[in-house]
ZADO-1210 file (C-alpha; in nm, 4 decimals, padded with zeros to 6 digits):
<atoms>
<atom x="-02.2475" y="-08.7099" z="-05.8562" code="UNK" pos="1"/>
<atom x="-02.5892" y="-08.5647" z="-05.7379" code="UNK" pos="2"/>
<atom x="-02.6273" y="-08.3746" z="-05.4828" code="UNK" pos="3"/>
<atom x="-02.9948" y="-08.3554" z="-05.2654" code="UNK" pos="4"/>
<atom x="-03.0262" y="-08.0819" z="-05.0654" code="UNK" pos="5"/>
<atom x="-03.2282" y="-08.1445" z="-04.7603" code="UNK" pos="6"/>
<atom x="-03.3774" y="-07.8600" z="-04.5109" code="UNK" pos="7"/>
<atom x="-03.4208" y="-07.9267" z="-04.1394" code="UNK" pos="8"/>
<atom x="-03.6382" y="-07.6696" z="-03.9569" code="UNK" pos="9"/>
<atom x="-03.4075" y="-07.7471" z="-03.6186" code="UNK" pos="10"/>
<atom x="-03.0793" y="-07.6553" z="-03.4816" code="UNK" pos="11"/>
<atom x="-02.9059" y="-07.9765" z="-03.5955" code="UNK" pos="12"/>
<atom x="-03.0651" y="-08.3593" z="-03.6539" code="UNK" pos="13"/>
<atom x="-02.9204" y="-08.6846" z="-03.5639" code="UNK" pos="14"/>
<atom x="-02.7528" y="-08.9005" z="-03.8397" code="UNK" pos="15"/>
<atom x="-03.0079" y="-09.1632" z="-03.8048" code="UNK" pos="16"/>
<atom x="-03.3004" y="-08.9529" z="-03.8144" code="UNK" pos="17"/>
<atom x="-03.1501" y="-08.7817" z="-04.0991" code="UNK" pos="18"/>
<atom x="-03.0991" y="-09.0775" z="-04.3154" code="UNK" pos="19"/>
<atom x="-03.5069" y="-09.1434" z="-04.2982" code="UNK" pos="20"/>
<atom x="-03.6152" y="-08.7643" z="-04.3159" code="UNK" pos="21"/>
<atom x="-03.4076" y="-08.7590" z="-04.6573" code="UNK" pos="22"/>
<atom x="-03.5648" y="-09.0615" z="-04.7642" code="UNK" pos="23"/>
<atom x="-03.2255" y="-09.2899" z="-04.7685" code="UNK" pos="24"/>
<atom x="-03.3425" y="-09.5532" z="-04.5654" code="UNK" pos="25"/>
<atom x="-03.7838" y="-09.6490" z="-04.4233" code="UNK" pos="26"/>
<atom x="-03.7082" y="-09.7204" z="-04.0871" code="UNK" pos="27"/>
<atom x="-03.4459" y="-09.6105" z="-03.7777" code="UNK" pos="28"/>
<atom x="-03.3665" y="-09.9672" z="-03.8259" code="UNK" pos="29"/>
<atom x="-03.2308" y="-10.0036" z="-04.0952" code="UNK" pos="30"/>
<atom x="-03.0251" y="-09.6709" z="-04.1306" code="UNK" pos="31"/>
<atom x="-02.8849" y="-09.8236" z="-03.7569" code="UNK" pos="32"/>
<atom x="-02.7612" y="-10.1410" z="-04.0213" code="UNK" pos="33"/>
<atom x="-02.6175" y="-09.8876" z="-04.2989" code="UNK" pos="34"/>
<atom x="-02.4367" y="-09.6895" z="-03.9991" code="UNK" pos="35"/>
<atom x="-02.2986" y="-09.9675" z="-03.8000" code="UNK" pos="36"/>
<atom x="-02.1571" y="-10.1716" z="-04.0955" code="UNK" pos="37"/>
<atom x="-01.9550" y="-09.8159" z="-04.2039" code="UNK" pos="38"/>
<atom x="-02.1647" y="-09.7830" z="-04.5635" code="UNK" pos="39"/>
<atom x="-02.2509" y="-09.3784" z="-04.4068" code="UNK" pos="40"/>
<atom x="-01.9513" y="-09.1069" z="-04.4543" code="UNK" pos="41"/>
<atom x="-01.9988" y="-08.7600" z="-04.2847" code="UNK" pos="42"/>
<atom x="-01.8024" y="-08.4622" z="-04.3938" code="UNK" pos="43"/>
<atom x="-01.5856" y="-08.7989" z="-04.6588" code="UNK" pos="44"/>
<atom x="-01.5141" y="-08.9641" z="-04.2985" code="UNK" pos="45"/>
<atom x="-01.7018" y="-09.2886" z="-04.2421" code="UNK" pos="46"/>
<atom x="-01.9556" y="-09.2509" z="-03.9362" code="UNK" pos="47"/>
<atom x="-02.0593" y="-09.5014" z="-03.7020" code="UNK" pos="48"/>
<atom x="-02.2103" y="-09.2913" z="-03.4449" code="UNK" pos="49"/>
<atom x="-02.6215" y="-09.3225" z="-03.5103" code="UNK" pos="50"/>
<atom x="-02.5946" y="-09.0022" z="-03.3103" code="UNK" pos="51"/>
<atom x="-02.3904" y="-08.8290" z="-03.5076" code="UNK" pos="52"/>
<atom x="-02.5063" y="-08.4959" z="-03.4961" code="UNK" pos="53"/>
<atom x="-02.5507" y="-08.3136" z="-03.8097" code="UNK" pos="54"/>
<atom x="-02.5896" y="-07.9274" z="-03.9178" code="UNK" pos="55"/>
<atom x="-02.6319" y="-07.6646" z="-04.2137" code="UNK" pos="56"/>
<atom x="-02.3533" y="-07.7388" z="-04.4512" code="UNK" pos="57"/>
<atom x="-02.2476" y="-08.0731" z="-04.3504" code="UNK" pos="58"/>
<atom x="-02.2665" y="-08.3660" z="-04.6226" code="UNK" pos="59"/>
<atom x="-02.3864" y="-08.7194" z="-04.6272" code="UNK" pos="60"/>
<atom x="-02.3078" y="-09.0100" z="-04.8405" code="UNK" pos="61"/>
<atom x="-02.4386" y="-09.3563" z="-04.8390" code="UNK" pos="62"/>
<atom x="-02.2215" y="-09.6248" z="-04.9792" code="UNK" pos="63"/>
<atom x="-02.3733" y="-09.7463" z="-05.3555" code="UNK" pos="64"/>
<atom x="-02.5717" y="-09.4017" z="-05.3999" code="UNK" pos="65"/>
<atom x="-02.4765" y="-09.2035" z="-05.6771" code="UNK" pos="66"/>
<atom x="-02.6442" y="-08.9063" z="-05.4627" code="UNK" pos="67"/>
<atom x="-02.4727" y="-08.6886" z="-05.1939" code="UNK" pos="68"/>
<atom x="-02.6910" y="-08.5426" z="-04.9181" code="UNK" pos="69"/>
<atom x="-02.6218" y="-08.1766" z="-04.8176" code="UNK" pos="70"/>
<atom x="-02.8253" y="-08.0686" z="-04.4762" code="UNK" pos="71"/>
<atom x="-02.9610" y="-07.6786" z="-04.5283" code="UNK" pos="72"/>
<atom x="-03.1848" y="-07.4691" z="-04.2874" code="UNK" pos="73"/>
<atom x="-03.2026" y="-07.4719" z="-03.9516" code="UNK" pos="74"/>
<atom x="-03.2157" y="-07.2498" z="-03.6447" code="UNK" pos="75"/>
<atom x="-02.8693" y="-07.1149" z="-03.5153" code="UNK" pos="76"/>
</atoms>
């Protein structure tokens, strides 16, 4: 498995914003689809909370993608 690492320059970032910042999904529309039909796991838990907030050292996997997202940066 591959993992992306992908820097926020805030506090935390929502899952949905997330998923287009790392370039998972083009619009807040469709990573809304890949959330609410369960295909997103935060942390190896499935998510369905576009919301979910998400911060430095948390993971992100997309059902189908060989790739893992790992959030860095940040402000604490």
């Amino acid at each position: 498995m591959k993992v992306k690492q992908i820097a926020i320059t805030t506090e935390f970032i929502k899952l949905d914003s997330f998923l287009k910042f790392a370039g998972v999904c083009e619009t807040g529309g469709e990573a809304k689809i890949l959330i609410q039909e369960g295909l997103v796991s935060v942390e190896g838990e499935t998510c369905t909370m576009r919301g979910k907030k998400l911060y430095p050292g948390m993971t992100v996997q997309v059902a189908d993608d060989e790739t893992q997202y790992e959030v860095i940066g940040g402000v604490r």
